[in-house]
Structure formats: C-alpha cells, structure tokens
N, CA and C atoms as an extended XYZ file, in Angstrom:
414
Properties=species:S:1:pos:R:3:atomname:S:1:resname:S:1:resid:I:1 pbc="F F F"
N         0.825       -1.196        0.000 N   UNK     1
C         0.000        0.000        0.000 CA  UNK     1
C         0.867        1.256        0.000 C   UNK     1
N         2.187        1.247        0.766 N   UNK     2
C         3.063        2.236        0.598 CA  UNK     2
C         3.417        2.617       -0.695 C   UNK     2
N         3.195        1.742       -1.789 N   UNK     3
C         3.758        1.786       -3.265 CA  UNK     3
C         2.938        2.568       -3.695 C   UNK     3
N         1.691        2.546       -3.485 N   UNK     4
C         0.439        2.880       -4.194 CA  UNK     4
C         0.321        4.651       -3.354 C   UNK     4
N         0.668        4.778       -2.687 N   UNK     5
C         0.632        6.157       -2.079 CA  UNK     5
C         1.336        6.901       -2.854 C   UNK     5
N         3.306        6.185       -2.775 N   UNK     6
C         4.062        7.386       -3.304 CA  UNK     6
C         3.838        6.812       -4.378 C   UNK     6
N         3.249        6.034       -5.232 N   UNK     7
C         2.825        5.934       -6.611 CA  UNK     7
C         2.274        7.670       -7.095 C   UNK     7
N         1.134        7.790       -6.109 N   UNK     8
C        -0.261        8.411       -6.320 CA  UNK     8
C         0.786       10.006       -6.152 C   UNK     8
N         1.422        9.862       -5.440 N   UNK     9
C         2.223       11.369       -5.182 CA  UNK     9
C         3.038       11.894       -6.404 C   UNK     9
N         4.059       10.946       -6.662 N   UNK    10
C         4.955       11.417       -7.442 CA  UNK    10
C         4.028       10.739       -8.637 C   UNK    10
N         2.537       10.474       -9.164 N   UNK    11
C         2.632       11.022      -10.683 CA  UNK    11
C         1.552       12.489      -10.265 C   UNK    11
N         1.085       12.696       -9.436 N   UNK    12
C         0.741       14.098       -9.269 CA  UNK    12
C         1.643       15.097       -9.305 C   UNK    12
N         2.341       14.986       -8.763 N   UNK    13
C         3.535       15.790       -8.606 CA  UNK    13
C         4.030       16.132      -10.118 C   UNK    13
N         4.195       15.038      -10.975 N   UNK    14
C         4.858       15.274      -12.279 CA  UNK    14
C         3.970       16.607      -13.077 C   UNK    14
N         2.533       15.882      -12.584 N   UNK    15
C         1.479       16.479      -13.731 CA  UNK    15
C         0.815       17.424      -13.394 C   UNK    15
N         0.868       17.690      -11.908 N   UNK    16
C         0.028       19.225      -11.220 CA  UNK    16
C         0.449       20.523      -12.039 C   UNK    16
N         1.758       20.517      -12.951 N   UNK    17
C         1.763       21.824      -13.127 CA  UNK    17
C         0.670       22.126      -14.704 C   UNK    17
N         0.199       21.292      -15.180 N   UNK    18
C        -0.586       21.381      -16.146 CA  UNK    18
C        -1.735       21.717      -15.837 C   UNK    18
N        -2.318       21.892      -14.461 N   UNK    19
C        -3.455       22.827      -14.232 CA  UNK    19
C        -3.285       24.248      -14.867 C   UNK    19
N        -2.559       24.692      -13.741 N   UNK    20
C        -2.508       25.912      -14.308 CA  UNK    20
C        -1.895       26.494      -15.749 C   UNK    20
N        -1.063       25.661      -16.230 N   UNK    21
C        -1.064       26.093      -17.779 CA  UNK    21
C        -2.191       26.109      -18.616 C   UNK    21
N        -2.884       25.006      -18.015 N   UNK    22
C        -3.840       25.131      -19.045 CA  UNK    22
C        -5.385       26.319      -18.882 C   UNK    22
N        -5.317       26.576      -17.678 N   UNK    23
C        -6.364       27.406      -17.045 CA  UNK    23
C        -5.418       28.712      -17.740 C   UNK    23
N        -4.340       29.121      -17.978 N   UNK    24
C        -3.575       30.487      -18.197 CA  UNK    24
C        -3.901       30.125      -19.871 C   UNK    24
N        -4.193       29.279      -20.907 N   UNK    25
C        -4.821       29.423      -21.860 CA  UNK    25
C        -6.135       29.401      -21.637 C   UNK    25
N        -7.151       29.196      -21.116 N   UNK    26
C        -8.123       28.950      -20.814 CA  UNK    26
C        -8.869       30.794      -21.193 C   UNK    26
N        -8.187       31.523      -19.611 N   UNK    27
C        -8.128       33.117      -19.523 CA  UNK    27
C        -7.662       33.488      -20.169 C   UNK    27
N        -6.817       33.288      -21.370 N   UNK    28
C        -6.111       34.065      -22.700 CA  UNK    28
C        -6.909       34.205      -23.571 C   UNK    28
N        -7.850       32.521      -23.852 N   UNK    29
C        -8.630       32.462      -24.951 CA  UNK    29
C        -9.839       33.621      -24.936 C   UNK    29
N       -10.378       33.177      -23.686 N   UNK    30
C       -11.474       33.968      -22.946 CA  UNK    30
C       -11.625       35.363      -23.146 C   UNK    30
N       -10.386       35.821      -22.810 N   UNK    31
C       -10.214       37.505      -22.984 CA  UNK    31
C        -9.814       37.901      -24.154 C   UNK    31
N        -9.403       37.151      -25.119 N   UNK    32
C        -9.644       37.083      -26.415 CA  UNK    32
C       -10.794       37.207      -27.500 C   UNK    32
N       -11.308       36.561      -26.731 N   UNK    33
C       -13.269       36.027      -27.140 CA  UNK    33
C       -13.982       37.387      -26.624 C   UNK    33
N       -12.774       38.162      -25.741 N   UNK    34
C       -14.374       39.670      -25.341 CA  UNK    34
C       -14.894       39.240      -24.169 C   UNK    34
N       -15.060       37.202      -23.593 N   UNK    35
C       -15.772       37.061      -22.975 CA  UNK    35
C       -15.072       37.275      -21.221 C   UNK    35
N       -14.288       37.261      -21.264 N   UNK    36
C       -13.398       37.574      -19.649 CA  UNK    36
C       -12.904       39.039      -20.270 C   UNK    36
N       -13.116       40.118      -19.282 N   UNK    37
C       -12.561       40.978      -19.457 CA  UNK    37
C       -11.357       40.969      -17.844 C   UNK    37
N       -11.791       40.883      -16.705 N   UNK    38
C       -10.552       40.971      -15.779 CA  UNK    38
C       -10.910       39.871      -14.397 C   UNK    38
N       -10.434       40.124      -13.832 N   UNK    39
C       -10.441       38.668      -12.884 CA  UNK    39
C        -9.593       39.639      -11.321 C   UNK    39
N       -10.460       39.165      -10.157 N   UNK    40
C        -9.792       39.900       -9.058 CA  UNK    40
C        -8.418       38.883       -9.017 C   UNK    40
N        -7.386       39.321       -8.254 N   UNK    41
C        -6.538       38.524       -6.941 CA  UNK    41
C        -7.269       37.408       -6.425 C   UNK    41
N        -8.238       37.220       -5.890 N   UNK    42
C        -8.875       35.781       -5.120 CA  UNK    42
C        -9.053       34.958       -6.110 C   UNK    42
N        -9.735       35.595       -7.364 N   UNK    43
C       -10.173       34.628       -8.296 CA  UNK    43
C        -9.246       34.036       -9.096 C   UNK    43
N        -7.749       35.095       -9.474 N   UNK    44
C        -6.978       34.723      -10.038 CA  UNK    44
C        -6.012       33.043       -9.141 C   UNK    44
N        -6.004       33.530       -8.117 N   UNK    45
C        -5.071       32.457       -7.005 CA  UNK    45
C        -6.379       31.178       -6.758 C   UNK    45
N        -7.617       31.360       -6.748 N   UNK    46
C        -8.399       30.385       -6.108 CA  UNK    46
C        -8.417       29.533       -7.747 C   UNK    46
N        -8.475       30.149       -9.137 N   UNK    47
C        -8.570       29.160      -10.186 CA  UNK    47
C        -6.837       28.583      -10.812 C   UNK    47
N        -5.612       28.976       -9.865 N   UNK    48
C        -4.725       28.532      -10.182 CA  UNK    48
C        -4.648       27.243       -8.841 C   UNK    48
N        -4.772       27.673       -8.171 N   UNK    49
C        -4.445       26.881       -6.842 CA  UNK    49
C        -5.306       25.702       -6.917 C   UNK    49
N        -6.489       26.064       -7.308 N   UNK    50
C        -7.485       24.749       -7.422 CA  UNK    50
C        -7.343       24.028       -8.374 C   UNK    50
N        -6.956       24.772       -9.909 N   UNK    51
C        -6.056       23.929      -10.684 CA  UNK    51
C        -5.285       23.256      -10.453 C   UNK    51
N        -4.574       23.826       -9.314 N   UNK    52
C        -3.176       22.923       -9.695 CA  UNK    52
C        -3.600       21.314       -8.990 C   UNK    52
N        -4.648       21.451       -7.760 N   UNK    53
C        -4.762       20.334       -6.529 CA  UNK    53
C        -5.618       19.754       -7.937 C   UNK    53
N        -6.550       19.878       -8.650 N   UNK    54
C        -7.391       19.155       -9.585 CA  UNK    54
C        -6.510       18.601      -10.544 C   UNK    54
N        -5.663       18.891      -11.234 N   UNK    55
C        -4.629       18.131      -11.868 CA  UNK    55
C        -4.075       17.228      -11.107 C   UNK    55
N        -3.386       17.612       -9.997 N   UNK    56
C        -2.234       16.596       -9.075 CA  UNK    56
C        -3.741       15.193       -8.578 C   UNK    56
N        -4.792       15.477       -8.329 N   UNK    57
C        -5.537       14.282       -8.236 CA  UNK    57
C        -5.989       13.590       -9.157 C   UNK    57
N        -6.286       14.126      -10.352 N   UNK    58
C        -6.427       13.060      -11.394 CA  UNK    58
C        -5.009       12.664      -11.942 C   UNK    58
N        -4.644       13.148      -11.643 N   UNK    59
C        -2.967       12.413      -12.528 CA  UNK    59
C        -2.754       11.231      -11.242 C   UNK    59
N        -2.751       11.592      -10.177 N   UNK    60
C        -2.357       10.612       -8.914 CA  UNK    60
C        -3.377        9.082       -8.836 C   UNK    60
N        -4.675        9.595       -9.329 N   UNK    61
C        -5.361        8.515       -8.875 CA  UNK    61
C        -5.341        7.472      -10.041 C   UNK    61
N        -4.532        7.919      -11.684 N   UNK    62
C        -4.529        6.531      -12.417 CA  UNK    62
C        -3.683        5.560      -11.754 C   UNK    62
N        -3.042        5.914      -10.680 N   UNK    63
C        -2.436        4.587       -9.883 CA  UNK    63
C        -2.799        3.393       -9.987 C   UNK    63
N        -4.510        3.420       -9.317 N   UNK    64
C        -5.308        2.537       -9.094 CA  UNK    64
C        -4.977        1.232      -10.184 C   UNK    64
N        -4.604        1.353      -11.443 N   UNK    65
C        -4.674        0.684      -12.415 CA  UNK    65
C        -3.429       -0.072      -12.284 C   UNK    65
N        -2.587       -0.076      -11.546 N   UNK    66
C        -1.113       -0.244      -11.279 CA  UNK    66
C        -1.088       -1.377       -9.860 C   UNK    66
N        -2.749       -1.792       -9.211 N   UNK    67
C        -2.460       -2.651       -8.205 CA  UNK    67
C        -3.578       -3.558       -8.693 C   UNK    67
N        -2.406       -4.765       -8.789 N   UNK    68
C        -2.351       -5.940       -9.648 CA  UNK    68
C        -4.322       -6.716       -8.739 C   UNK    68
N        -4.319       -6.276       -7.595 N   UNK    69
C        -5.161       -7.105       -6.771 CA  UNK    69
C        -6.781       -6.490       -7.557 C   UNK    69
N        -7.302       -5.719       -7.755 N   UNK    70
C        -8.046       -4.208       -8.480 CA  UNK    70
C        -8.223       -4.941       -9.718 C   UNK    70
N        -9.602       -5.532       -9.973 N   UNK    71
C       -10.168       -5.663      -11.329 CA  UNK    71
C       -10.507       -4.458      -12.156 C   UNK    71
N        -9.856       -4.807      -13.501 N   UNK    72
C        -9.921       -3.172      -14.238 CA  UNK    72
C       -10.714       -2.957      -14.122 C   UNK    72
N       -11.824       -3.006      -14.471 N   UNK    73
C       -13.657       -2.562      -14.405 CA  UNK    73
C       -14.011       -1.834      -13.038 C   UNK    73
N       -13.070       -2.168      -12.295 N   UNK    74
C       -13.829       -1.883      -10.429 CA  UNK    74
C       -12.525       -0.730      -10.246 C   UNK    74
N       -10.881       -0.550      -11.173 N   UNK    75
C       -10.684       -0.132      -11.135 CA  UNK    75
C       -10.637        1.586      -11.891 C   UNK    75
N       -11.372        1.260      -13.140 N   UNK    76
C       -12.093        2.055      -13.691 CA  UNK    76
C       -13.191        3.145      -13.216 C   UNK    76
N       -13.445        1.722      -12.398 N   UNK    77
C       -14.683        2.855      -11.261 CA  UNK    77
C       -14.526        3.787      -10.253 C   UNK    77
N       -13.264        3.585      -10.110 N   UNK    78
C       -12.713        3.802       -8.592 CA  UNK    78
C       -12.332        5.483       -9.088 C   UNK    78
N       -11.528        4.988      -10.649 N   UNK    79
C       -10.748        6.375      -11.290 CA  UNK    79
C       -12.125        7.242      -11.821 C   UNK    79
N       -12.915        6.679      -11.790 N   UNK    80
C       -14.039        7.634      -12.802 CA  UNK    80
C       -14.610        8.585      -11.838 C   UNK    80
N       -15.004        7.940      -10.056 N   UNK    81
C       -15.761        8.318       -9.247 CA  UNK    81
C       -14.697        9.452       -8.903 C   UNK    81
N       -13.380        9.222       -8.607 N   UNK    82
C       -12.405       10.197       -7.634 CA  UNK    82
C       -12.511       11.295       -9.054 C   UNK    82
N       -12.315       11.279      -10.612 N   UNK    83
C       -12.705       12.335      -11.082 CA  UNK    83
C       -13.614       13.113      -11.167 C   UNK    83
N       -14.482       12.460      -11.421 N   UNK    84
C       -16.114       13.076      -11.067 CA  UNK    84
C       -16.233       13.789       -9.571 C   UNK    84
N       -15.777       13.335       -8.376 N   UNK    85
C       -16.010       14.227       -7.545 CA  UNK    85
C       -15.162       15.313       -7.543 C   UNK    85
N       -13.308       15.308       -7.766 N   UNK    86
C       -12.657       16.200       -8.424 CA  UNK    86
C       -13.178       16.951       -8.881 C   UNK    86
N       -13.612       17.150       -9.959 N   UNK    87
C       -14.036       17.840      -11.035 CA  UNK    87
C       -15.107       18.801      -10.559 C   UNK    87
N       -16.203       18.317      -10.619 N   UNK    88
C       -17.313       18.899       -9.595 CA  UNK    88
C       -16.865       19.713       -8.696 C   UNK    88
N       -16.176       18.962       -7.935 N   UNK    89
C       -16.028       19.950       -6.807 CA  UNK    89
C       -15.249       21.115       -6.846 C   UNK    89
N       -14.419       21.219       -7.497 N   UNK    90
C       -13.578       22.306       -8.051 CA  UNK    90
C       -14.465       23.354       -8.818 C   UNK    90
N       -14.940       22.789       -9.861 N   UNK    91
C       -16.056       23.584      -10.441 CA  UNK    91
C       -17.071       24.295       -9.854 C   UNK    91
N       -17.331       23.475       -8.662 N   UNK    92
C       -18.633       24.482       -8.406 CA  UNK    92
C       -17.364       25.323       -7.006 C   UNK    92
N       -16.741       24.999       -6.497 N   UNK    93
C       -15.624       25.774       -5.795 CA  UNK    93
C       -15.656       27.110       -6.182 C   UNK    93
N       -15.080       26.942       -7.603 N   UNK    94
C       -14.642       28.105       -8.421 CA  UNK    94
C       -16.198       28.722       -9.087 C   UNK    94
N       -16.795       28.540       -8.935 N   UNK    95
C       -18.722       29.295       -9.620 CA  UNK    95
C       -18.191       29.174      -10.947 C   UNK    95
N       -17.310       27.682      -11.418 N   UNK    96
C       -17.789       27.894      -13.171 CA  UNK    96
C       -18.668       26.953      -13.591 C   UNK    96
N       -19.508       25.999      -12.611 N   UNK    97
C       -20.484       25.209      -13.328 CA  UNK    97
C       -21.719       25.528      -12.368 C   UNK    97
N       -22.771       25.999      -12.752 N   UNK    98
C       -24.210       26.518      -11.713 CA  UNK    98
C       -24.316       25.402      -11.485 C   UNK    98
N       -25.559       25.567      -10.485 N   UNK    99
C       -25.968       24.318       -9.616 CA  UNK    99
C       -27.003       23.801      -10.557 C   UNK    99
N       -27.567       24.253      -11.196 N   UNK   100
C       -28.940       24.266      -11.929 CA  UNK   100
C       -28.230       23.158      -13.665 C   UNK   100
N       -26.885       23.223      -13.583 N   UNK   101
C       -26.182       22.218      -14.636 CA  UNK   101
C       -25.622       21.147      -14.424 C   UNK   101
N       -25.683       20.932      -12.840 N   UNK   102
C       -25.037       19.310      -12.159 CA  UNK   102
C       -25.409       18.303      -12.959 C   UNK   102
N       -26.130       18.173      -13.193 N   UNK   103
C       -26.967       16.680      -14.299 CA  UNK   103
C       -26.144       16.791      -15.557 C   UNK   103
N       -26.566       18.007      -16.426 N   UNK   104
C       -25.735       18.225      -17.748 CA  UNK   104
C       -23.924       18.039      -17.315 C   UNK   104
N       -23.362       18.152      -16.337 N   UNK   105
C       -22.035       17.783      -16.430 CA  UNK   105
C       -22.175       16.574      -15.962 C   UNK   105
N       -23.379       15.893      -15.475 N   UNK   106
C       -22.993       14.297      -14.917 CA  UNK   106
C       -22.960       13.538      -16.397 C   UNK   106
N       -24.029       13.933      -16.844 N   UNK   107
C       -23.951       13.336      -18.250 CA  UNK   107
C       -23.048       13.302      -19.239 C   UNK   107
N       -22.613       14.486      -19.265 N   UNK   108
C       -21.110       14.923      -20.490 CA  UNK   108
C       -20.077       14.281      -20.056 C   UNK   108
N       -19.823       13.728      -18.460 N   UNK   109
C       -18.723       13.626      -17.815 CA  UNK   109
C       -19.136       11.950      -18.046 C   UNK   109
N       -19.982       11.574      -17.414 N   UNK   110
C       -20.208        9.803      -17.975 CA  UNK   110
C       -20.014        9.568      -19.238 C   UNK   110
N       -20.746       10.180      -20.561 N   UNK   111
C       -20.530        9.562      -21.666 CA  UNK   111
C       -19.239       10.139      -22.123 C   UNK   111
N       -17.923       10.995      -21.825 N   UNK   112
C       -16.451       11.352      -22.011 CA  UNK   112
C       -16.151       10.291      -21.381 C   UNK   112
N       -16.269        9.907      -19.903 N   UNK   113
C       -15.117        8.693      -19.713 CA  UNK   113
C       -15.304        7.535      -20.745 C   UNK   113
N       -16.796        7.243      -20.156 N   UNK   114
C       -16.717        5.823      -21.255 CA  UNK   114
C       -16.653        6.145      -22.655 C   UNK   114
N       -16.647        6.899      -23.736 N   UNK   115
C       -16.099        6.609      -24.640 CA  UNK   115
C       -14.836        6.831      -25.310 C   UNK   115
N       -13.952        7.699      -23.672 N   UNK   116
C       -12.281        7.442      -23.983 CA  UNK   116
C       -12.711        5.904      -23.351 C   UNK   116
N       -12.681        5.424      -22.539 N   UNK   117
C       -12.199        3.687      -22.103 CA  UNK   117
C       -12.940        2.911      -23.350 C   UNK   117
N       -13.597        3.205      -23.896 N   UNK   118
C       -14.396        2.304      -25.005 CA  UNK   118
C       -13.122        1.911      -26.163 C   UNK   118
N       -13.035        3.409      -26.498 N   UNK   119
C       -11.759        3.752      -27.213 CA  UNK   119
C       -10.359        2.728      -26.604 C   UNK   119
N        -9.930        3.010      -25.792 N   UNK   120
C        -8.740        2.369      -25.239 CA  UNK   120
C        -8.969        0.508      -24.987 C   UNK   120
N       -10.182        0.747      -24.817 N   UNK   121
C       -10.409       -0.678      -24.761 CA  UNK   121
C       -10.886       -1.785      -26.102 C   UNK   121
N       -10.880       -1.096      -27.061 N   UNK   122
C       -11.313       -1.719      -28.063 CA  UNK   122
C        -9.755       -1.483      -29.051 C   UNK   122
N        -8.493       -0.807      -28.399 N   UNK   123
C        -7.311       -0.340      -29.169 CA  UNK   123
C        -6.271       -1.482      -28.915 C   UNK   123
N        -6.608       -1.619      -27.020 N   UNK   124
C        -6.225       -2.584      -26.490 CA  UNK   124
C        -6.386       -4.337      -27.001 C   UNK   124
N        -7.465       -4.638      -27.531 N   UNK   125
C        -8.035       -5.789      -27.616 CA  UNK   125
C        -7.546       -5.705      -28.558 C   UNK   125
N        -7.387       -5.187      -29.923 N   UNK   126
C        -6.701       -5.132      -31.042 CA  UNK   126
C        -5.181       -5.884      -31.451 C   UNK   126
N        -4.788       -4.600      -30.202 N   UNK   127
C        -3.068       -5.031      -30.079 CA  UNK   127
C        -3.131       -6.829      -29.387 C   UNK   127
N        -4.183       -6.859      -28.327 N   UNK   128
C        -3.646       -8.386      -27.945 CA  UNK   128
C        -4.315       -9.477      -28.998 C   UNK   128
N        -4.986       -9.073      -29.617 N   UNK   129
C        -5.374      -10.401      -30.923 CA  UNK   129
C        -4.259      -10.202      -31.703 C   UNK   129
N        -3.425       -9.002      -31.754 N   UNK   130
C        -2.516       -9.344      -33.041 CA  UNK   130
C        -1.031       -9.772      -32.763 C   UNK   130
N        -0.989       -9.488      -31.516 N   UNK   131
C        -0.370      -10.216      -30.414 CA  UNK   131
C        -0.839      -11.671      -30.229 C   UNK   131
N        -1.827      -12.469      -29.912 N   UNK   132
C        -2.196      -13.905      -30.298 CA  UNK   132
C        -2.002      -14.588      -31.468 C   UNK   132
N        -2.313      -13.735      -32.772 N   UNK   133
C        -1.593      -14.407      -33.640 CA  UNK   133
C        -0.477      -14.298      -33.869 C   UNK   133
N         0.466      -13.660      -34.266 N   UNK   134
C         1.992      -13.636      -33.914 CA  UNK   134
C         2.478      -14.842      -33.526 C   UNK   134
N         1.962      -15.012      -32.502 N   UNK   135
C         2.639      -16.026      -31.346 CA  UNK   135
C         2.223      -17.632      -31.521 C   UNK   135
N         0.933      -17.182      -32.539 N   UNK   136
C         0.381      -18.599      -32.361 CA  UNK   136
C         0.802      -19.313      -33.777 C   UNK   136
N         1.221      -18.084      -34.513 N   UNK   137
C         1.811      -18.425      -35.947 CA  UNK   137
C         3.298      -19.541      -35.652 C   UNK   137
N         4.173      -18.913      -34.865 N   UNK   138
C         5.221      -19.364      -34.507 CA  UNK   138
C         5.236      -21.068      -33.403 C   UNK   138
C-alpha cells in the first residue's frame, strides 16, 4: 500500500503543473473572445491553486490501475468516481459550473469517460489479438 501512495504522489507531482497552464490558456482564450474581461486577486489564485490540486488528483489517482489485486472494471470505477467528484467539486468551488447544470455535467462527464475507455479498450483488444496471432503463428 506504501507503493500505491508514493505511486499516487509522485505522478501528481509530475502532472500538477498542467493545471494551471492550461487554465492560463483557458483566460487568454477567454479575454480574447471579449468574454473575460478581468479577474480579481482571489479569483486569479483560487482558479490557479485549485487547478493545480485538480490536476495533481487526477494524474495521482490513475495509480489505481497499477495494483495488480483491483479488477480493471472496479478499477475504472474507482478512477471515474475520484474524477467526477474532483471535477465537480472544483467547479462548483470556483462558480464555473451553476448548480442548476449538475446533471448536464454528470452526463457529459459519464458519456467522455466511457467513450475514452471504449476507445482504449477496443485499441487494447486489437493489439492483444494481433499479439495472439503472432505467437500462435510461430
């Protein structure tokens, strides 16, 4: 279980700084668009800072996939739920998703995971059939 901790640390650690890069295009585009014109001090530090902890937890928690005991499917679940509350919670943290749209992001956010894992899982199965024959040729 110690593995799986500093697993969970040091790949957060790698990947936390991509919050805020990407939130600093985010406010570029925005104020580009006309649609952000300025942003206080609180708001500026509360959507970097919360960036950064919302990156460092989804990057930390693909761990899960890394302990051998963890059926993918249950570990899938495990990664989908810790994003989904991530996510959410940051969002409504920061007032960029109303309360009155919780459903519309449950939905966008269910059918995005599963059809990246659909994706990965049907890329996966690919490589190991062509991987079975290979092997079975020989």
């Amino acid at each position: 279980m110690k593995a799986v901790w500093k697993g969970f640390f040091q790949r957060g650690l790698m990947f936390a700084w991509g919050g805020p890069f990407i939130m600093a295009i985010v406010w570029a585009s925005l104020q580009g668009a006309g649609t952000l014109q300025t942003l206080t001090v609180n708001e500026a530090v509360l959507g970097v800072m919360s960036m950064t902890v919302m990156a460092f937890i989804a990057a930390g928690v693909s761990i899960v996939y890394q302990i051998e005991s963890l059926p993918k499917a249950f570990a899938a679940l495990i990664h989908g739920a810790v994003l989904y509350v991530d996510y959410l919670g940051f969002y409504l943290l920061n007032g960029w998703l109303p309360l009155n749209r919780i459903w519309s992001f449950t939905l966008i956010f269910a059918a995005g995971f599963f059809a990246i894992w659909l994706v990965i899982y049907l890329v996966s199965r690919k490589k190991a059939k062509k991987m079975n024959d290979l092997l079975n040729r020989k």
